[in-house]
N, C-alpha and C positions, 0 to 999 in steps of 0.2 A: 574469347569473350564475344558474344553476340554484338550486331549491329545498333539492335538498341541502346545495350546496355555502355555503349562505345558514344554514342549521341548523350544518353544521359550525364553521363561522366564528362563532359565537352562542356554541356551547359551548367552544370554544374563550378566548373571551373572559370567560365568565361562571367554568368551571372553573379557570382559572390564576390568578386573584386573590388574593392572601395577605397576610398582614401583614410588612410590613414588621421586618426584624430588626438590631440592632447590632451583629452578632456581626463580627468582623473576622477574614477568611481568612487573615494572617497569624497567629494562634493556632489553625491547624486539626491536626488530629489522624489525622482517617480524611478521604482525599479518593475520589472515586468518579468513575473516564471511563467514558462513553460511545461504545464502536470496535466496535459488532456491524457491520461491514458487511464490505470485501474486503479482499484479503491484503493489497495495494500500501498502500492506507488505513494501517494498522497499521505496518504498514514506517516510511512517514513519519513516523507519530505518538510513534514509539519517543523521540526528544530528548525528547520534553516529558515524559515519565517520568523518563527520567535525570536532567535540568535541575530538576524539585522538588524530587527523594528527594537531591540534592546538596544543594540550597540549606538543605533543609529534614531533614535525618537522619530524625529521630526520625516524620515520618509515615505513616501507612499509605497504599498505595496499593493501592487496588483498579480492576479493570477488568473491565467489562460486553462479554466478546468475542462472536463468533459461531464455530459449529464449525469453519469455515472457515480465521480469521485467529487463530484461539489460539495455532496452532502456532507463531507468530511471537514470540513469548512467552515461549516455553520457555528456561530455563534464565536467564532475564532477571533481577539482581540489584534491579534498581529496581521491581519490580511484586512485589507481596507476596499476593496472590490476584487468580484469574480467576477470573469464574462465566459461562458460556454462553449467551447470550439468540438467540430465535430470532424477528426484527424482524413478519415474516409471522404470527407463531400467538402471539398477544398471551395467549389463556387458559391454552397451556399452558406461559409463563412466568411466572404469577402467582403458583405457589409462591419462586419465587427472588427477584422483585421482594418479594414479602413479607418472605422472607429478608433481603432490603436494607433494606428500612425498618427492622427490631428492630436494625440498626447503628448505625443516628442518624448519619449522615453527617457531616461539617460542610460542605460542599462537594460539588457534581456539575459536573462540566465535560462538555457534551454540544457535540459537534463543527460539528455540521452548521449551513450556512449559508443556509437555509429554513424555514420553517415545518413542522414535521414532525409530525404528530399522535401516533404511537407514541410519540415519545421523549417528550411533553409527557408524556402519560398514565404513564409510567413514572415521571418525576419527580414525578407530582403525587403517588401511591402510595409513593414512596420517603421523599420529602419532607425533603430536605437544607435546612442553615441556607441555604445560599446555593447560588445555579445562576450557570456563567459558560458563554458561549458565544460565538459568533463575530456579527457584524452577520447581521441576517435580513432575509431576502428574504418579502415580503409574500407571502398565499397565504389563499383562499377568503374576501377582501376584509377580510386582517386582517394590518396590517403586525407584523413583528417585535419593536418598540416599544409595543406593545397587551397586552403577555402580559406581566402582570407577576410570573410564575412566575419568570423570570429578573431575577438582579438589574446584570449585567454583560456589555455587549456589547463585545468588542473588534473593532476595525476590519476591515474584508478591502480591503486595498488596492490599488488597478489595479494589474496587473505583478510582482505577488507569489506566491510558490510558495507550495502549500499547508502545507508544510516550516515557512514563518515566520509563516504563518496561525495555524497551532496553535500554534504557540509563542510565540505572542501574549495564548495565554489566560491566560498564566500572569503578566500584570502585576499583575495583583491581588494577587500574592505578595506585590510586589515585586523581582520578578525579569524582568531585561534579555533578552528574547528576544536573540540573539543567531545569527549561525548556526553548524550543527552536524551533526554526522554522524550516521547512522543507527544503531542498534545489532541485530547479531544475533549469536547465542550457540551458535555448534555445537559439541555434544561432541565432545571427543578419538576417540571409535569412526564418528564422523559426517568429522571430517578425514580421518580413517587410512583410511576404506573410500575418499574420494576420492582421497585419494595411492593408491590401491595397484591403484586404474582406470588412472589417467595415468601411472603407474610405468614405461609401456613406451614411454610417449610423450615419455621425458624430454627426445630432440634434437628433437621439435618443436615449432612454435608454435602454443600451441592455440587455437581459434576457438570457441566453444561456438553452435551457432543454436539458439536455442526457435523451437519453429514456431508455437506456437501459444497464446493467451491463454483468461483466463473467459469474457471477451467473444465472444459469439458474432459472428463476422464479421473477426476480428482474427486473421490467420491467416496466414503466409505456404505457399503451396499447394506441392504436392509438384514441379511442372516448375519453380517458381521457386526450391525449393529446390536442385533439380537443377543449375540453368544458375550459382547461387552457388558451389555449389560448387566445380563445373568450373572455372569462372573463379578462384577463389582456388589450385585445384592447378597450373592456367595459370599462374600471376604466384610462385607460388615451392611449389616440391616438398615442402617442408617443413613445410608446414601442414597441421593435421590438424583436421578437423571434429569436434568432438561433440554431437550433436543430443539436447536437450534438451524432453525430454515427458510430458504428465499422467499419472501413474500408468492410469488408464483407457485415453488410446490408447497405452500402452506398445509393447503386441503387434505393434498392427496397424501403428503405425510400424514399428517391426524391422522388421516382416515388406516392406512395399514400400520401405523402404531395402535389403531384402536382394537387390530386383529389379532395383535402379536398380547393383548391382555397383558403387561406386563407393570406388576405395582408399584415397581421404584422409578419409572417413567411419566415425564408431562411433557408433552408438547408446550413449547415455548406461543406466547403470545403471537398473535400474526406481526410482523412490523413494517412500517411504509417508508424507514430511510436508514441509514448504517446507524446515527445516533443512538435510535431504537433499541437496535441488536448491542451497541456497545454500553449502554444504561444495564442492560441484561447481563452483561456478562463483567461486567464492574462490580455486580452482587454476586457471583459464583466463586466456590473454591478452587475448583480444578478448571482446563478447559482441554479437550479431545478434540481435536483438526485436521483434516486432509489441506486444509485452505490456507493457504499466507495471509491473505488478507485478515482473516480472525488470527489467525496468527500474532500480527502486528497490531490487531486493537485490544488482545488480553495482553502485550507487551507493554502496551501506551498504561495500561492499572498493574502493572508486574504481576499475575495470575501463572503459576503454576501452569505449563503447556506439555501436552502428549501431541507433538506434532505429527503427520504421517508424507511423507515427503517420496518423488522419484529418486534413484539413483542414480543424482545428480550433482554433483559434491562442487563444483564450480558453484551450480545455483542455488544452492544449498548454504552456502556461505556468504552469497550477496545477501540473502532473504530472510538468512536463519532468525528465529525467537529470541527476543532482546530483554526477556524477563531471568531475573536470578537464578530460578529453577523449570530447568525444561527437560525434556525425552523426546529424541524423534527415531521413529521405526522407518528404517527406508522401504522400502521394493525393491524387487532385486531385476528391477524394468527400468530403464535411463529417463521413458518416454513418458510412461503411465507407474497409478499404484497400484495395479494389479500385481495382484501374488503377493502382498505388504505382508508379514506376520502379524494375525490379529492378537497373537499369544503374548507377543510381543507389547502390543498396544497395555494388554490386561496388566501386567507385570510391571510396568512401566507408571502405569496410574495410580493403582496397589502401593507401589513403591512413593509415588509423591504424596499422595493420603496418610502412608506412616509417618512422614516426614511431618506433618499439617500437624499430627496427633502427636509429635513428640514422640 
């Protein structure tokens, strides 16, 4: 182990020490998560919001989001303030973590299932009665059990979605994880703009494909979106594509869908935050993904899912599709979906379509 990583581990150990407290989380007041990371994250994490603020009315619940995954949030009854943290530029969150400390906490539930040096650091600075978190994964020669900043580790058990992971933290409540569905909250002007897209599309069956994920490398390419296509206006006339894409390559999709001429295809509306794209795909029948995160918001309306996933079967099972009927085609690459079977993808859709039709 390097020098560094030997110093890390030292302070690591030496800074997270504290006295032990009486305080019991069932008398909590102000609770504080920890979800600065990606959209799909926050997706899942939505139950364990709803499942306290039930159990428990009268709590505060606050959440430490990133720019990214706030918007998942919006309009959410269970979460009573967001504040913005930015995981990478630790100085110029320091005013808001301060902000956090003059709250006196009772409770921080921080997610992650590793040894994480930002989050420690935040917690030590915020300095809640109690920290609960998920079992840790040892890191710079210092297991998870060493850090007695946390007072609660709940289990991460083989074969378990991340869905029941996090809603595991909340034993300490006193509360039965249980399983549960996702919550997303789109306004009335956010449905109405998606009905009044699909308004013309009312005798068909729609298909929605996202092409494309955060993930760099996570992509279904433009000939394979092609040959999908085709094939599905092959197997029945009355399906209608709408392709689904990041406000950024908005454009430039349109524009070489515009080339590819193809009649059972529409470019999806442009949209300016996830609500957008999940008002959209709350109105489709099927949905086609390289992406978890769409993944996990046709899960949140149970929609019928052709996932296209690495061969990755660990992370494949944290992350998998939580709607009643799904298909995922792996790659036969751990890293990337290159080399995915798109034959596979066609057969797979084909197949949840017959299902749709009886």
């Amino acid at each position: 182990m390097s020098i560094l990583k030997r110093i890390k581990g030292y302070c690591l150990r030496k800074f997270t020490r504290k006295e032990s407290s009486g305080f019991d989380v069932k008398q909590s007041r102000q609770v504080l998560f920890f979800r600065y990371d990606r959209i799909g994250d926050m997706v899942i994490t939505t139950p364990v919001f709803r499942e306290l603020k039930q159990a428990y009315p009268d709590i505060e619940i606050t959440v430490l989001a990133s720019k990214v995954n706030q918007e998942v949030l919006a309009n959410n009854p269970y979460v009573d303030k967001i504040y913005i943290n930015h995981k990478n530029n630790f100085l110029s969150d320091l005013p808001i973590v301060f902000k956090l400390r003059r709250q006196m906490f009772d409770v921080c539930v921080e997610f992650d299932h590793s040894v994480v040096p930002h989050a420690i650091w935040r917690l030590i600075i915020i300095k809640p009665k109690k920290v609960i978190s998920v079992v840790k994964d040892g890191r710079y020669g210092v297991k998870g059990n060493e850090l007695e900043l946390y007072d609660y580790y709940t289990e991460k058990k083989q074969g378990v979605h991340f869905k029941d992971i996090w809603l595991a933290t909340l034993t300490p409540f006193a509360i039965k994880a249980i399983p549960a569905s996702y919550d997303l909250f789109c306004t009335n002007e956010q449905k109405s703009r998606a009905k009044c897209f699909l308004k013309k599309y009312n005798d068909k069956l729609l298909v929605a494909i996202n092409l494309e994920g955060a993930v760099k490398g996570k992509r279904i390419k433009f000939d394979e979106f092609y040959a999908i296509s085709r094939a599905l206006h092959d197997f029945k006339k009355d399906i209608q594509v709408v392709v689904i894409s990041t406000p950024k390559k908005h454009q430039d999709t349109k524009e070489k869908l515009s080339q590819m001429a193809l009649r059972n295809v529409v470019m999806g509306y442009q949209t300016k935050c996830i609500l957008d794209v999940a008002a959209l795909i709350e109105c489709v029948d099927v949905v086609i993904t390289p992406d978890t995160s769409i993944v996990h918001i046709a899960s949140a309306f149970n929609k019928p899912i052709v996932s296209i996933h690495e061969n990755n079967q660990d992370s494949f099972q944290l992350f998998k599709p939580s709607s009643k009927t799904t298909r995922t085609v792996f790659s036969p690459n751990k890293n990337t979906l290159d080399g995915y079977n798109v034959e596979k993808v066609i057969a797979y859709s084909t197949e949840l379509i017959k299902d749709l039709n009886g």
